[in-house]
N, C-alpha and C positions, 0 to 999 in steps of 0.2 A: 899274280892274278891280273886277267885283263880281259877285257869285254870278247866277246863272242862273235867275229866276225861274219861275215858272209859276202858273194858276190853280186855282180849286177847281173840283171837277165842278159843285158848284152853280151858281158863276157861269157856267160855260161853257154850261152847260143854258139857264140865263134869256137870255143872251145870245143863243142859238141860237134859244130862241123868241120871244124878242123883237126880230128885228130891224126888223120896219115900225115898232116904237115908238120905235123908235132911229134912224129915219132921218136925222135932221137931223142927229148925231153924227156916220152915217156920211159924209155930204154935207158939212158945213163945221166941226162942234163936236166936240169931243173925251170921252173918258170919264175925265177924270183925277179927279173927283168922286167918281165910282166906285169908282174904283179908291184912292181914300184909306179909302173907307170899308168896302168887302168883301174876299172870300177872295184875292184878286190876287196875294200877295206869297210864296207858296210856294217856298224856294230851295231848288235843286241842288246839290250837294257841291260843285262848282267854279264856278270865276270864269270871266268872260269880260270881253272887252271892245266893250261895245255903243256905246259912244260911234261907231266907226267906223260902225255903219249910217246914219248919218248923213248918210253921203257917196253912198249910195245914189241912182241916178238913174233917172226913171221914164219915159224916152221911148219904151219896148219897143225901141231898136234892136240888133241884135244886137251889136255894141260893149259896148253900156249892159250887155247881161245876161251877158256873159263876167266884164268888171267886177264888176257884180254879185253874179256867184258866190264869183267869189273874193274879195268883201270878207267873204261870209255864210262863207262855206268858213274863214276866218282867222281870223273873232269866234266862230264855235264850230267850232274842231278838237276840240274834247274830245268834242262831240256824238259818240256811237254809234247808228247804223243802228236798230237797237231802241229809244233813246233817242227818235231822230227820228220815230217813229211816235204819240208823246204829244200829242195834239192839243193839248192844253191849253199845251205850251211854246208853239206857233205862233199860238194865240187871242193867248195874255198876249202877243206881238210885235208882231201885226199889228193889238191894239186900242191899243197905249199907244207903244216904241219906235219902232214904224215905222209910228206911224197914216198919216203924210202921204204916207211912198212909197205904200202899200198903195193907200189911196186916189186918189193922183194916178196909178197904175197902171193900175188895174183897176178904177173907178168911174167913171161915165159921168153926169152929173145932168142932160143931156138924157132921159135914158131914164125910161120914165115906173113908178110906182114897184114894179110888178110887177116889171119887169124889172132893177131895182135893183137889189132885194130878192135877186131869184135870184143876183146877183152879185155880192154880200156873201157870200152861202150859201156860194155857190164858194169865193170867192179869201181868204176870213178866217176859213174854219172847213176843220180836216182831218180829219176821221173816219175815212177810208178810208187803207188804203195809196196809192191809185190818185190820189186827190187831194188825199194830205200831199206825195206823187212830182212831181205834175202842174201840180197848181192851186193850191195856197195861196199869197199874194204871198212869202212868205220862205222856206216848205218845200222849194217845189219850186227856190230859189238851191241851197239847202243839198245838193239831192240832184243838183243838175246836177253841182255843185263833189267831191262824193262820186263819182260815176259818172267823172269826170277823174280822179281822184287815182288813182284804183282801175287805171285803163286806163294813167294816165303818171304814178307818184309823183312823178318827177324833175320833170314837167313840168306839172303839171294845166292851167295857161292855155291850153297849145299844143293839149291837146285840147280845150278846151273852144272857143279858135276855130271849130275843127269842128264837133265836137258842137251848136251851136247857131248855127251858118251856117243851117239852113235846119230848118224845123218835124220834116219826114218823116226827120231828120236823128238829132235829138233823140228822134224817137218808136223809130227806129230801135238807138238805142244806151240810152237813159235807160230806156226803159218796157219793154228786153228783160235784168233784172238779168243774164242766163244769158253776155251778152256783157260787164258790165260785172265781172263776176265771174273771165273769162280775158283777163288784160292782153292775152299774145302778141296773140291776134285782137283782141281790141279797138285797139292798136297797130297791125297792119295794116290795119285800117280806116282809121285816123287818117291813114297813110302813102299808101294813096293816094287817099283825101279832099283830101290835101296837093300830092298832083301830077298829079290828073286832076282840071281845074275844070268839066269836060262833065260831073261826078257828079251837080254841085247842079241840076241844067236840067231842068226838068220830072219826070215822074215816073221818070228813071233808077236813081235811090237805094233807092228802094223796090223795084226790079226787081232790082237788084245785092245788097242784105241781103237777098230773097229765096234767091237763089240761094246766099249764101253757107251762109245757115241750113241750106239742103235740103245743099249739098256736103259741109258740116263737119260734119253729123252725125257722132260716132265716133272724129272724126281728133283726136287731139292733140297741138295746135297747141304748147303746150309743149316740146315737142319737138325740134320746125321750128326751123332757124332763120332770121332775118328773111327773105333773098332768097326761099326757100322758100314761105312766109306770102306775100310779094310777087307769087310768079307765082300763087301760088293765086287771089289776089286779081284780078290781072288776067283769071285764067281765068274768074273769076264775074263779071266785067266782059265781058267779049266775049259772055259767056251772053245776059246781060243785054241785052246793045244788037240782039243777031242774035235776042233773042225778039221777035214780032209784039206790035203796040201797038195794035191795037184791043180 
């Protein structure tokens, strides 16, 4: 165990603008040079245990990112939601702990170096909410793992099967806090995710969180209990399929 690092602005700043000069770091060399010698080693009040990202696996399959999340979700439970918006924690990760996933992830060295470049942008730096949430190699584990936990404490992996079965899936639960914020629904999503496999097929998913959004306005779902939440669910599922798909 050992405290939870982060960077200075200054470095994150040069880092951010220099990454064509950093290319070959980001492609095959590392920054541990760097990071002996500049602001890198800023600690957080608490410990974590980073040795497990290690076990971190970079094949994008969705196995791999459920895994994933909850090894991120477990080496920082201490992380707080506001916490998690420091970009600086997820620079100092995804240049030093987790160079190799990050890279073996989300970098491409066929790609020629414009397009490199924009995808270091991406997936190594998080400025935004939208893409500390979405995009950064370790942010957006930590928020998959956070958005499960929130919907199944008991359970977070079982949702996060779900949750990250399919993109429109993820975009649907992860990038809408307002669902991950009301377990009950967020739970009945999960539930029949779990027992109607014609959800993930095409653009059904997107059609059916529609509907649920426009139904549930109002209703709290808190309330309900589960069978309740079930039919409602299947009632925004029959919407959904008996709406026209052109």
């Amino acid at each position: 165990m050992s405290r939870l690092l982060y960077v200075g602005q200054q470095v994150a700043d040069e880092l951010r603008n220099n990454i064509f000069e950093n290319i070959s770091r980001y492609k095959e060399e590392d920054f541990l040079d760097l990071e002996a010698e500049g602001d890198w080693r800023i600690p957080l009040s608490f410990d974590v245990d980073l040795d497990v990202l290690q076990a971190l696996i970079a094949d994008g399959k969705p196995e791999s990112e459920v895994g994933n999340s909850m090894i991120v979700g477990r080496a920082l439970q201490k992380m707080t939601p506001t916490l998690a918006r420091e970009n600086r924690i997820w620079i100092r990760l995804s240049h030093i702990e987790c160079l190799k996933y990050s890279r073996d992830r989300w970098l491409h060295t066929e790609k020629d170096d414009e397009e490199f470049v924009k995808d270091v942008s991406t997936h190594f730096f998080a400025p935004t909410l939208t893409g500390c949430r979405d995009d950064h190699a370790i942010s957006r584990l930590w928020w998959n793992h956070q958005i499960a936990k929130q919907i199944m404490p008991e359970a977070p992996e079982r949702a996060l099967k779900k949750i990250l079965a399919l993109a429109d899936i993820r975009q649907g639960l992860v990038e809408r806090p307002g669902i991950g914020a009301r377990p009950a629904l967020g739970r009945g999503i999960i539930r029949i995710l779990e027992s109607t496999e014609r959800l993930v097929e095409g653009k059904l998913f997107g059609r059916f969180i529609k509907k649920v959004n426009l139904n549930g306005a109002g209703i709290a779902f808190e309330v309900w209990n589960e069978s309740r939440i079930d039919q409602f669910m299947a009632d925004c599922l029959e919407q959904a399929e008996s709406e026209p798909k052109g």
